[in-house]
LODOMI-242080 format. One line per field, with one value per residue: residue number from 1; residue in three letters; x, y, z of N, C-alpha, C in turn. Coordinates in Angstrom, 3 decimals. Atoms other than C-alpha are relative to their C-alpha. Example, Ala and Ser with C-alpha at 12.3 -4.5 7.8 and 13.67 -1.06 7.14 Angstrom:
! residues 2
seq: 1/2
type: ALA/SER
nX: 0.890/-0.820
nY: -1.190/-1.190
nZ: 0.000/-0.060
caX: 12.300/13.670
caY: -4.500/-1.060
caZ: 7.800/7.140
cX: 0.900/-0.770
cY: 1.200/1.090
cZ: 0.000/0.730
//
This chain:
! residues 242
seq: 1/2/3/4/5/6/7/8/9/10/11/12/13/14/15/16/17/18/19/20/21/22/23/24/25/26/27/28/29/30/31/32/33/34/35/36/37/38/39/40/41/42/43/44/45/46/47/48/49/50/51/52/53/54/55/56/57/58/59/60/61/62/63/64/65/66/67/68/69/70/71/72/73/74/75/76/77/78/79/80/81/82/83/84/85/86/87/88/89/90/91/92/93/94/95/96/97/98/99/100/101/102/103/104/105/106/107/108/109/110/111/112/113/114/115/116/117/118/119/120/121/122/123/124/125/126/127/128/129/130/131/132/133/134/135/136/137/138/139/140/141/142/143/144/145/146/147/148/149/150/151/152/153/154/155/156/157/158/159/160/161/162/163/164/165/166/167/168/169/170/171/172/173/174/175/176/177/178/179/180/181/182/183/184/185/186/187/188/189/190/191/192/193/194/195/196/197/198/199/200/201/202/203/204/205/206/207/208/209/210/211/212/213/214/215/216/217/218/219/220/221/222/223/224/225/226/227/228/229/230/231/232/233/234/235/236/237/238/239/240/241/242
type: UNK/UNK/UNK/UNK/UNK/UNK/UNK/UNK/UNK/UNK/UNK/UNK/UNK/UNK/UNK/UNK/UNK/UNK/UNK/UNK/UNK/UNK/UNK/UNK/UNK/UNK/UNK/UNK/UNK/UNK/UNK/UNK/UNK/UNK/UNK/UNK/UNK/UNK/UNK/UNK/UNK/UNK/UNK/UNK/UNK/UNK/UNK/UNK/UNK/UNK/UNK/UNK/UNK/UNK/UNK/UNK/UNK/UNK/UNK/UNK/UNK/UNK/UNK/UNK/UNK/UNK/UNK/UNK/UNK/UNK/UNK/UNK/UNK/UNK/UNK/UNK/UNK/UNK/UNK/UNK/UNK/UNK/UNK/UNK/UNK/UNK/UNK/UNK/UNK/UNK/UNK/UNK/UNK/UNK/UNK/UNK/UNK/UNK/UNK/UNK/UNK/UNK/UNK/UNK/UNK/UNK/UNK/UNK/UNK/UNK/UNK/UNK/UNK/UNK/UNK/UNK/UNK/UNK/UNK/UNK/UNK/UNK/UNK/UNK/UNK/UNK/UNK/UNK/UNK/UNK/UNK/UNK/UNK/UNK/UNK/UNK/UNK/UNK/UNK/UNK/UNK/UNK/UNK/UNK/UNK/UNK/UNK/UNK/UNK/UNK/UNK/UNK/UNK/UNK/UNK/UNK/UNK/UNK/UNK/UNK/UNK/UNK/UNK/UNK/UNK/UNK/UNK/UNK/UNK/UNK/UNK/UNK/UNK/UNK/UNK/UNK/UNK/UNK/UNK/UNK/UNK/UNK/UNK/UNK/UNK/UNK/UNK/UNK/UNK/UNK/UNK/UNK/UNK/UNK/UNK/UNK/UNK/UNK/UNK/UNK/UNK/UNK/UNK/UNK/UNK/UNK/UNK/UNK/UNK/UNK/UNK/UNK/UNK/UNK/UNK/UNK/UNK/UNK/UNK/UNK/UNK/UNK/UNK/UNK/UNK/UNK/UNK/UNK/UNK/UNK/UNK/UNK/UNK/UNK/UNK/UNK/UNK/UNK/UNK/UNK/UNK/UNK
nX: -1.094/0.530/-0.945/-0.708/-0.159/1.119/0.900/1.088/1.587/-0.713/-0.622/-0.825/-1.334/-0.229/-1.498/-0.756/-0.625/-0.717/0.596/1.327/1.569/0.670/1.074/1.091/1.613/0.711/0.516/1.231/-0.479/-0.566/-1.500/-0.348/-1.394/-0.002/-0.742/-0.378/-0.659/-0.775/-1.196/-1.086/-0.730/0.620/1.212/0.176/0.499/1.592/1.026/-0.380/0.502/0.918/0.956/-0.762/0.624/1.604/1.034/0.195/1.591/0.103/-1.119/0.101/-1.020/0.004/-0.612/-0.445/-1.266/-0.083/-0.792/0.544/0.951/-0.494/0.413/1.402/0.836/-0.179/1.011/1.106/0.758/-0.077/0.934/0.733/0.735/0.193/-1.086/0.123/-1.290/1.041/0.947/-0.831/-0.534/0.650/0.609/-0.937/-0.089/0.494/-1.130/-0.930/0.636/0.482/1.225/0.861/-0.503/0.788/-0.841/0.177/-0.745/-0.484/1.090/1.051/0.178/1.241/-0.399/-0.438/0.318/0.022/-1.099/0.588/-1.800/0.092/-1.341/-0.521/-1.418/-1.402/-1.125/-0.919/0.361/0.385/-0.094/-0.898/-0.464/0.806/-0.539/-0.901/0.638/0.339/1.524/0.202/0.703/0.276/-0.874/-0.389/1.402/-0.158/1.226/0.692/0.970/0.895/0.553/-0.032/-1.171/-0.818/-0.558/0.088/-1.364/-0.146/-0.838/-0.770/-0.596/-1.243/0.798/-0.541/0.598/1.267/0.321/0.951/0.001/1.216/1.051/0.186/-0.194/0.667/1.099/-0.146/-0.461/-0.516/-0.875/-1.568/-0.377/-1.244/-0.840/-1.606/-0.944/-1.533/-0.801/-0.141/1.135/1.316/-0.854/-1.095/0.119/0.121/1.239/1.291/0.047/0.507/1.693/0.670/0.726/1.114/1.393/0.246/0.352/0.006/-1.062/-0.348/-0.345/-1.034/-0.157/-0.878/-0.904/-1.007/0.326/-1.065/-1.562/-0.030/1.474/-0.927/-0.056/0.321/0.785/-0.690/0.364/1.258/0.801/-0.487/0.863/1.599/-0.310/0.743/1.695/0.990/0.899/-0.857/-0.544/0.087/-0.694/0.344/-1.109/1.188/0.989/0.340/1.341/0.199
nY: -0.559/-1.608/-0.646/-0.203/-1.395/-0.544/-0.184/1.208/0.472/0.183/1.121/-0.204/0.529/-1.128/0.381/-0.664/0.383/-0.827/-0.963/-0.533/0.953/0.762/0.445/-0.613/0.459/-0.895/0.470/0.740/1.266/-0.658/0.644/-0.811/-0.520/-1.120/0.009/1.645/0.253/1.416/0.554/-0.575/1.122/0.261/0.649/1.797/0.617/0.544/-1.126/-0.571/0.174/-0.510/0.824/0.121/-0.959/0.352/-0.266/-1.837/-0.512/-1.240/-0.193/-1.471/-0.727/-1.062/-0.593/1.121/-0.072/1.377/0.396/0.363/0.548/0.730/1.121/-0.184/0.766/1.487/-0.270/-0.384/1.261/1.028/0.007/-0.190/-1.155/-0.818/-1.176/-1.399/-0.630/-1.152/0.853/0.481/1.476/0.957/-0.191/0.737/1.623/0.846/0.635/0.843/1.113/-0.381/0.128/-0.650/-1.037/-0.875/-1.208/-0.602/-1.378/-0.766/-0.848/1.135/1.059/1.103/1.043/1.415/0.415/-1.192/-0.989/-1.228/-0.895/-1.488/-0.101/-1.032/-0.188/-0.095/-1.006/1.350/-0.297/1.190/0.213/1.087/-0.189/1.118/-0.348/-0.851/-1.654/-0.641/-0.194/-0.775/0.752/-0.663/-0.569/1.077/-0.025/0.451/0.679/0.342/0.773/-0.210/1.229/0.108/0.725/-0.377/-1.841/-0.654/0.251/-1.141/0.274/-1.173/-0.142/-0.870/-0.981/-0.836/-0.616/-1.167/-0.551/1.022/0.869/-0.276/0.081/1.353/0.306/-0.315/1.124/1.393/0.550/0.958/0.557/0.381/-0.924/0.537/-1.126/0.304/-0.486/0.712/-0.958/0.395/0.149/0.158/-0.757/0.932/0.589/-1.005/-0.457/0.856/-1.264/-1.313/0.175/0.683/-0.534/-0.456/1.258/0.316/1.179/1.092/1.016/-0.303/0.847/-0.582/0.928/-0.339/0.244/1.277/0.518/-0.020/-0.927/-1.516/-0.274/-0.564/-0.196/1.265/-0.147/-0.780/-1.420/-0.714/0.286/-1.261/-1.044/-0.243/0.388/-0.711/-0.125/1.085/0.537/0.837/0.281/1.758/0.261/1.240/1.139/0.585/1.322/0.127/-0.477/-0.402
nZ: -0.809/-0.606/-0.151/-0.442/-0.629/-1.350/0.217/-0.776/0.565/1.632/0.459/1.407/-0.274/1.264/0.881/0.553/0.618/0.621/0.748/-0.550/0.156/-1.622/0.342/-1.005/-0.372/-0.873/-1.330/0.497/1.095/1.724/0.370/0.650/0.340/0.530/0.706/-0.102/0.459/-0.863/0.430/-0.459/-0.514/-1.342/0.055/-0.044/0.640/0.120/0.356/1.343/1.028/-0.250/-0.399/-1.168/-1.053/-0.643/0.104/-0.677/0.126/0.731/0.625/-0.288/0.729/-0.106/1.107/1.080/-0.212/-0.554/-1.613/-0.796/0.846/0.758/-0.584/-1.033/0.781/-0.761/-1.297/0.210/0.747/-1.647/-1.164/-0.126/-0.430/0.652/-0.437/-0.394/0.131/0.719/0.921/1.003/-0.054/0.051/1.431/1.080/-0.092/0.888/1.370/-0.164/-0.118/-1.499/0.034/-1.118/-0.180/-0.952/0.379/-0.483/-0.122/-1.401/-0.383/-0.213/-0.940/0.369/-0.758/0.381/-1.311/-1.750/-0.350/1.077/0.543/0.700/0.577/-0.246/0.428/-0.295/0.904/0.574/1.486/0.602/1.905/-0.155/1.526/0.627/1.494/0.173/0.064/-1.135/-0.158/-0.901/-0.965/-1.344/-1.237/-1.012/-1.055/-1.369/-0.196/-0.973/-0.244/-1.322/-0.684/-1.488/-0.809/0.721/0.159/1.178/0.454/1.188/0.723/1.130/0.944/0.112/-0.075/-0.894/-1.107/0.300/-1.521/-1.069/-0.677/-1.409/0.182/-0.384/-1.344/-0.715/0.319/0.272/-1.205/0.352/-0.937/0.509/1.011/1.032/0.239/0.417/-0.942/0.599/0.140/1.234/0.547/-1.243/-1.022/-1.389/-1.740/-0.556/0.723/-0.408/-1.575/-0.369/0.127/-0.469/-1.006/0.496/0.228/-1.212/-0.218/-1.364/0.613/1.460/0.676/1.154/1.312/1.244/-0.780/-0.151/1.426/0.411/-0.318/0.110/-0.626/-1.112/-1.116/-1.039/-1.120/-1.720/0.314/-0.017/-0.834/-1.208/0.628/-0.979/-1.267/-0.654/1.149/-0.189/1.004/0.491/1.174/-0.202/0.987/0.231/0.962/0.943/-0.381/-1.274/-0.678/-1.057
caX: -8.416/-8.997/-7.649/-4.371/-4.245/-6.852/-9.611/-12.446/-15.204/-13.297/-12.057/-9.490/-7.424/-4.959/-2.071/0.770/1.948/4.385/4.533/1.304/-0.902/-3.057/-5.627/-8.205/-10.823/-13.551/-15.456/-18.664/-16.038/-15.796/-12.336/-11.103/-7.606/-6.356/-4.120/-3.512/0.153/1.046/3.962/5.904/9.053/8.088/5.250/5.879/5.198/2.558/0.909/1.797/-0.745/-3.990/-6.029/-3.982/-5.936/-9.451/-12.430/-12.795/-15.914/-14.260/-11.107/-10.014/-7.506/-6.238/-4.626/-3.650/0.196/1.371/2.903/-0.453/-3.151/-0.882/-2.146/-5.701/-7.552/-6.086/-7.290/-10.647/-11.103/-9.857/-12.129/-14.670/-15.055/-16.266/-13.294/-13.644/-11.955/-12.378/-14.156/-11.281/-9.479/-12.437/-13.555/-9.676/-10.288/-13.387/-11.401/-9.201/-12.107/-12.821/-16.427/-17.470/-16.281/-17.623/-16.461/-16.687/-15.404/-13.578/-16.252/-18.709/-19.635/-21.144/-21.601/-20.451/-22.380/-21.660/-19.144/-19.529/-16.193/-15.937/-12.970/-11.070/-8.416/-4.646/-1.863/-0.504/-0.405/-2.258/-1.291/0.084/2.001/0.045/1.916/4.517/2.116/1.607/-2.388/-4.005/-6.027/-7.731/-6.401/-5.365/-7.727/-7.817/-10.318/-12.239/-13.617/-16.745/-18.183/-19.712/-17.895/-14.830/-12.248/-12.744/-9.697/-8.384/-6.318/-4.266/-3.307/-0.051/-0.132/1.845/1.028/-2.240/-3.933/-7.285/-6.165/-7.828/-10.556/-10.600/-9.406/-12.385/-15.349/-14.675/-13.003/-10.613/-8.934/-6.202/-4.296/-2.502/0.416/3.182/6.175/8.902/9.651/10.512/7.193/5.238/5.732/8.299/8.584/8.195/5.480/3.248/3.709/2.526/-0.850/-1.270/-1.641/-3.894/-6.203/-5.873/-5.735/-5.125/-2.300/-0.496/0.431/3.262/3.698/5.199/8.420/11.577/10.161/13.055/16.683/14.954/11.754/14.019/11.862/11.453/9.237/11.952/11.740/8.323/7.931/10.751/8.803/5.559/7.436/5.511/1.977/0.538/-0.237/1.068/2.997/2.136/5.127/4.518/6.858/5.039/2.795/2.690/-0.961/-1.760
caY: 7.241/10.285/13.560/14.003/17.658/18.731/18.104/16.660/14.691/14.919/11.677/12.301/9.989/11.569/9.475/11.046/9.691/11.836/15.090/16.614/13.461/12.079/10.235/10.970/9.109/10.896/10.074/8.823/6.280/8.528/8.108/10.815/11.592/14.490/15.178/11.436/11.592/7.993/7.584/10.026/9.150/9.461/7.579/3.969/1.059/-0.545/2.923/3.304/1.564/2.963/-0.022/0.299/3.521/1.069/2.332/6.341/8.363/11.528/12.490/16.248/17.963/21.026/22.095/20.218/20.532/16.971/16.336/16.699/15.529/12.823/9.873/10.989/9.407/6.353/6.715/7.578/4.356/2.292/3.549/4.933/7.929/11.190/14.132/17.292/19.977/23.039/23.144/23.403/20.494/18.745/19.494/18.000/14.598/13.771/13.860/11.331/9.101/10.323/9.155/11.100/14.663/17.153/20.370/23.569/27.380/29.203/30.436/27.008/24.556/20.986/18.163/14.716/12.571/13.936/16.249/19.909/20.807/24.423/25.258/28.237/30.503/29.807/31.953/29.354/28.623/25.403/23.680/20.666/19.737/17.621/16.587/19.111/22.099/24.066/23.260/25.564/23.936/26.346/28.358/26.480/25.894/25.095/23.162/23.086/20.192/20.141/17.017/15.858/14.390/15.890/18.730/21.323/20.653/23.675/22.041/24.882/23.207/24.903/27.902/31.634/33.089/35.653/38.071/35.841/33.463/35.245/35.305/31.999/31.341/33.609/32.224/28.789/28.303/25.842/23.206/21.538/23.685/21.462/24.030/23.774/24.705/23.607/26.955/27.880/26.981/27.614/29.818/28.425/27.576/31.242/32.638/29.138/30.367/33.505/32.022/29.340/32.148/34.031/30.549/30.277/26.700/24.004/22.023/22.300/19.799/20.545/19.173/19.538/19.279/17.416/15.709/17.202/19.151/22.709/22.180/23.597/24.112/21.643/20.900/21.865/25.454/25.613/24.181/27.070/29.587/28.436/27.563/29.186/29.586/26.696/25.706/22.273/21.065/17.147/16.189/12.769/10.298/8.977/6.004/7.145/7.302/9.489
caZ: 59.369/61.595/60.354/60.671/62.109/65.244/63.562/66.036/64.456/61.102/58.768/56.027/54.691/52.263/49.763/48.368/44.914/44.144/42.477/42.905/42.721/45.974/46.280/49.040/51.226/52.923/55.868/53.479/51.617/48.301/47.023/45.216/42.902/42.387/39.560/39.036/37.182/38.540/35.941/37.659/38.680/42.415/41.993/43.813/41.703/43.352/42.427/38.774/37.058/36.547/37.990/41.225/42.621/42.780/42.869/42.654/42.775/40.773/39.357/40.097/37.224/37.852/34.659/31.163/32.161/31.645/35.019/35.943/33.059/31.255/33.057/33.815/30.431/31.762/35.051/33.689/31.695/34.994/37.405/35.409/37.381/35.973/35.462/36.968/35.266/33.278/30.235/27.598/28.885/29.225/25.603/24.521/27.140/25.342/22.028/23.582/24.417/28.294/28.697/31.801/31.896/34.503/32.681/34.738/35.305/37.768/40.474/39.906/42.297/41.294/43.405/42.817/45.203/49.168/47.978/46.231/44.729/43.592/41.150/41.741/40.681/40.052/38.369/35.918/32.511/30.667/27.171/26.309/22.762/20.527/17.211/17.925/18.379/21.570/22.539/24.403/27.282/29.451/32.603/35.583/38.437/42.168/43.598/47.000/48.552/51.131/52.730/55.458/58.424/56.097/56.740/54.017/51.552/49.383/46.366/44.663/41.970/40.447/41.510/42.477/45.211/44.584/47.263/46.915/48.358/51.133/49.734/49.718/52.952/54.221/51.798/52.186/55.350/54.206/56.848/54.882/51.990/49.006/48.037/45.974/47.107/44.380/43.166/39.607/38.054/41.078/43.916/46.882/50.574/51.668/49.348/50.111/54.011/53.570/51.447/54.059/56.708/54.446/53.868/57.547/57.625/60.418/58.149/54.723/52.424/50.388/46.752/43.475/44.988/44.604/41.274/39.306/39.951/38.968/41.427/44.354/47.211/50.146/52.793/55.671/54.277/54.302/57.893/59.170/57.230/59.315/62.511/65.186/63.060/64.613/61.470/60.561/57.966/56.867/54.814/52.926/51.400/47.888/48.923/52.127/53.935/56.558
cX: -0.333/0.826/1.318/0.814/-1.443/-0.983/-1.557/-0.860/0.091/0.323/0.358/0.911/1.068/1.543/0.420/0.186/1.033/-0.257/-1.224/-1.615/-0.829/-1.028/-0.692/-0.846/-0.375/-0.881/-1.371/1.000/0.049/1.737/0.034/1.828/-0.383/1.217/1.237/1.340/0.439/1.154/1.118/0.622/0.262/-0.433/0.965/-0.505/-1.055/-1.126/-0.174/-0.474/-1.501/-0.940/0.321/-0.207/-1.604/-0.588/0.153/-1.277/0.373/1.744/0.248/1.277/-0.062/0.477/0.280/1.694/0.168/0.548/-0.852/-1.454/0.520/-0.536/-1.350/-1.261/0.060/-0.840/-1.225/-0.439/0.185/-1.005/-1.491/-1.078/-0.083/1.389/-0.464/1.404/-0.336/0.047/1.647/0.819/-1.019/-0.421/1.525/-0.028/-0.972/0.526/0.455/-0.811/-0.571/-1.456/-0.935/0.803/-1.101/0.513/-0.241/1.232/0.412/-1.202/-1.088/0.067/-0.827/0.135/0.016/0.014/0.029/0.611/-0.275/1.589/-0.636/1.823/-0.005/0.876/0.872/0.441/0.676/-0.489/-0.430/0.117/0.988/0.896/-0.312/0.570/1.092/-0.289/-0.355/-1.775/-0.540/-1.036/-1.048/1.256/-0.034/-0.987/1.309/-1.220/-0.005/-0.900/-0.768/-0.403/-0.464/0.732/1.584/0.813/-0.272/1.232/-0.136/1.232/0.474/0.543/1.796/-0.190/1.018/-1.067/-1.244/-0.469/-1.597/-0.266/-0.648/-1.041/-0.930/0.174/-1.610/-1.477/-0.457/0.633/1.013/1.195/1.644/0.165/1.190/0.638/1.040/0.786/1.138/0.491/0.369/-1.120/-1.073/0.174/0.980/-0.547/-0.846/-1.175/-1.088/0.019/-0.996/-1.936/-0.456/-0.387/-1.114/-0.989/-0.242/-0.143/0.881/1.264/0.306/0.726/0.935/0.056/0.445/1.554/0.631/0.018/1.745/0.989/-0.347/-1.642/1.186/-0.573/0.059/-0.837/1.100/-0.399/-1.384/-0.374/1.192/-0.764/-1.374/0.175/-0.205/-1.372/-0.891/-0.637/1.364/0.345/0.194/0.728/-0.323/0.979/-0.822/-0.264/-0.059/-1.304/0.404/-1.504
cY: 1.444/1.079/0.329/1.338/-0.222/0.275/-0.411/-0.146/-0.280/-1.083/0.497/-1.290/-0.016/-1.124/0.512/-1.026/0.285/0.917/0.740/-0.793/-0.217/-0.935/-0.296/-0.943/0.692/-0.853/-0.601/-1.277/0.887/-0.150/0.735/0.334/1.056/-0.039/-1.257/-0.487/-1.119/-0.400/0.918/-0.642/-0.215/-1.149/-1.459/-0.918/-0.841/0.788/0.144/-0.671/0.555/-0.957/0.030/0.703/-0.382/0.807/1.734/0.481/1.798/0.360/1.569/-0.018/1.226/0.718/-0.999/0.063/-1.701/-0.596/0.199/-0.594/-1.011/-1.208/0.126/-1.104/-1.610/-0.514/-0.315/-1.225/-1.059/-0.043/0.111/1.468/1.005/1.242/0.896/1.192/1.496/-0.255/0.003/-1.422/-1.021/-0.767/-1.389/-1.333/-0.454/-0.654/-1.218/-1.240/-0.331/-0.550/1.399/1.028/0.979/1.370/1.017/1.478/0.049/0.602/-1.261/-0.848/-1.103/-0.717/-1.594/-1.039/0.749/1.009/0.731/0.175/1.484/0.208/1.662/0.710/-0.139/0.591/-0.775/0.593/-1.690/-0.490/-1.443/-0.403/-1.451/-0.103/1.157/1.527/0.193/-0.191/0.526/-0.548/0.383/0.433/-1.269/0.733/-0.795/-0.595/-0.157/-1.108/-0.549/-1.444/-0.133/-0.823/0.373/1.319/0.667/0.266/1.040/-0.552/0.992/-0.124/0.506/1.358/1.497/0.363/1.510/0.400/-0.679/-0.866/0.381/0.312/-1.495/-0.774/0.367/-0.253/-1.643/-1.033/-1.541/-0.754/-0.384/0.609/-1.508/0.771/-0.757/0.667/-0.078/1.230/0.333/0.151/0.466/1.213/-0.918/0.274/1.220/0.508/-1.246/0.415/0.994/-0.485/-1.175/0.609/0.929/-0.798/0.164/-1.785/-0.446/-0.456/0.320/-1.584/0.110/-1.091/0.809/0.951/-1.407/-0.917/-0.334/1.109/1.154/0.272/-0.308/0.264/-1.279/0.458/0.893/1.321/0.445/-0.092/1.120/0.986/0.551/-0.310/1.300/1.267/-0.335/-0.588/-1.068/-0.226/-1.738/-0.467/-1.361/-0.751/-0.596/-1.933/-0.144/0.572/0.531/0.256
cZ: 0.346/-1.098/0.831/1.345/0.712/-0.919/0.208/-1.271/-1.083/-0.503/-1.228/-0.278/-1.266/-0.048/-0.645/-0.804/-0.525/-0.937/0.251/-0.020/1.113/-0.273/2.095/0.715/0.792/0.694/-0.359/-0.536/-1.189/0.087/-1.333/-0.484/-0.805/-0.526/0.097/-1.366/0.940/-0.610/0.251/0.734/1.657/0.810/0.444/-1.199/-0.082/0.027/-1.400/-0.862/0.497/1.203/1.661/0.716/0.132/-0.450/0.147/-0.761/-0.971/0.194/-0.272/-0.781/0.082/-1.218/-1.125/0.000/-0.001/1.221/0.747/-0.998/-0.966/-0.188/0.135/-1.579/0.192/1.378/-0.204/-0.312/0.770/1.053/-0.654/0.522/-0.332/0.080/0.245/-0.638/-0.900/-1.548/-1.028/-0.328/0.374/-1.631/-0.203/0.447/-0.850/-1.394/0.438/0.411/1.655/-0.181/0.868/0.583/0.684/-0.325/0.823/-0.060/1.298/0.552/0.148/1.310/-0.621/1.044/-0.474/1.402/1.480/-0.827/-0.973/-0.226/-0.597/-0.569/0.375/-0.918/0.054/-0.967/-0.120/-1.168/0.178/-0.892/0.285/-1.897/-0.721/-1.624/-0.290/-0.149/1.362/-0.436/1.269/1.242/1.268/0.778/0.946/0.807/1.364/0.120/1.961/0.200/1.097/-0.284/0.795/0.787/-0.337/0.158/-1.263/-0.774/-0.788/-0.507/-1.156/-0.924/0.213/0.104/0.650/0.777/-0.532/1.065/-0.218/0.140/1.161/0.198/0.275/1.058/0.521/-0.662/0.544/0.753/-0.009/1.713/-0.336/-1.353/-0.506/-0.609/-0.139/0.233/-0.960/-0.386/-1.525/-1.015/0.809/0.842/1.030/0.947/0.586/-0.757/0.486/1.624/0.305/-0.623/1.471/1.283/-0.356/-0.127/2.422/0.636/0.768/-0.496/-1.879/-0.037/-0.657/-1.332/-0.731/0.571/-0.268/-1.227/-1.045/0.362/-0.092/0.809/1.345/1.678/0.748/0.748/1.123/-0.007/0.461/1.986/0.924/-0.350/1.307/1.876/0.817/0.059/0.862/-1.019/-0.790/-1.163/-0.120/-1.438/-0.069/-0.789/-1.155/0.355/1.321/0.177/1.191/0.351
//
């Protein structure tokens, strides 16, 4: 499926599961999820078992927050496909019996088949509670992902708003921006705005949103925010393809 936004020559084809999950195809056939909580309550049901996102070539976690690493050892042992993530929470999936962990820092780049991901910075926190103890999990990440035939995706994770983001905009030339928007935990409507004119990108994604009663922003917000940008806003219903 073409990109959705003006992107000649481009093929994306990007599923919402709810919350901040997706799952990706690129214009080689790779088939990529990112932060694959499928038992959120979003999440459709003919999404919400692991076996039910097929075949994937790499599994992108942005943080050990469970609402977005809960589901992913599951995942892992369904598809098979290696995690990408940084090293602490890689260190705690092996514990759990992960086979094929791609650990990495903020600043790296590996590639996983066509595609080079590079993790980034986000302004978050990471930990999850194991036995009734706060575990510490690494910082939170973003992730970039290059391809060929492929817009250049910048996935921000959870994430406030930071000034380099325009750094990242202007390294890395990103087409489509995944930005949360819910507010609360994250930054909101108006702060993701202002980074998606600092990335400079073609189209935004909005996520982590709507989930639960104290994740407050919405898409509408974000798309008066950017109304008269030119820079779209591709709101998704969970298990909707575009």
């Amino acid at each position: 499926m073409e990109c959705p936004v003006e992107c000649p020559g481009l093929v994306l084809s990007i599923t919402f599961l709810g919350h901040s999950a997706f799952l990706l195809t690129l214009a080689s056939g790779q088939r990529l999820a990112l932060d694959p909580w499928i038992s959120n309550p979003m999440c459709p049901s003919a999404w919400a078992k692991p076996e039910a996102l097929g075949r994937l070539d790499a599994i992108l976690v942005s943080h050990g927050h469970d609402d977005h690493a809960r589901d992913v050892p599951a995942v892992a042992r369904a598809s098979g496909a290696p995690v990408v993530c940084v090293f602490e929470l890689g260190q705690y999936l092996r514990q759990r019996g992960v086979l094929h962990v791609q650990d990495m820092g903020i600043g790296g780049t590996i590639d996983v088949g066509a595609m080079r991901i590079t993790m980034t910075q986000a302004v978050h926190t990471a930990s999850t509670i194991d036995r009734g103890q706060i575990t510490y999990l690494g910082g939170a990440a973003g992730f970039v992902v290059r391809a060929p035939g492929t817009p250049t995706v910048y996935y921000a994770g959870d994430t406030a708003l930071f000034g380099d983001m325009k750094l990242i905009g202007e390294l890395y030339r990103p087409d489509i921006a995944f930005l949360p928007i819910g507010d609360r935990y994250t930054m909101g409507p108006d702060a993701a705005a202002l980074a998606a004119r600092w990335l400079a990108v073609k189209q935004v994604v909005p996520m982590h949103w709507g989930t639960f009663p104290g994740l407050t922003g919405m898409p509408e917000r974000l798309a008066a925010a950017l109304d008269g940008s030119g820079i779209d806003v591709l709101t998704l219903a969970p298990g909707e393809t575009a």
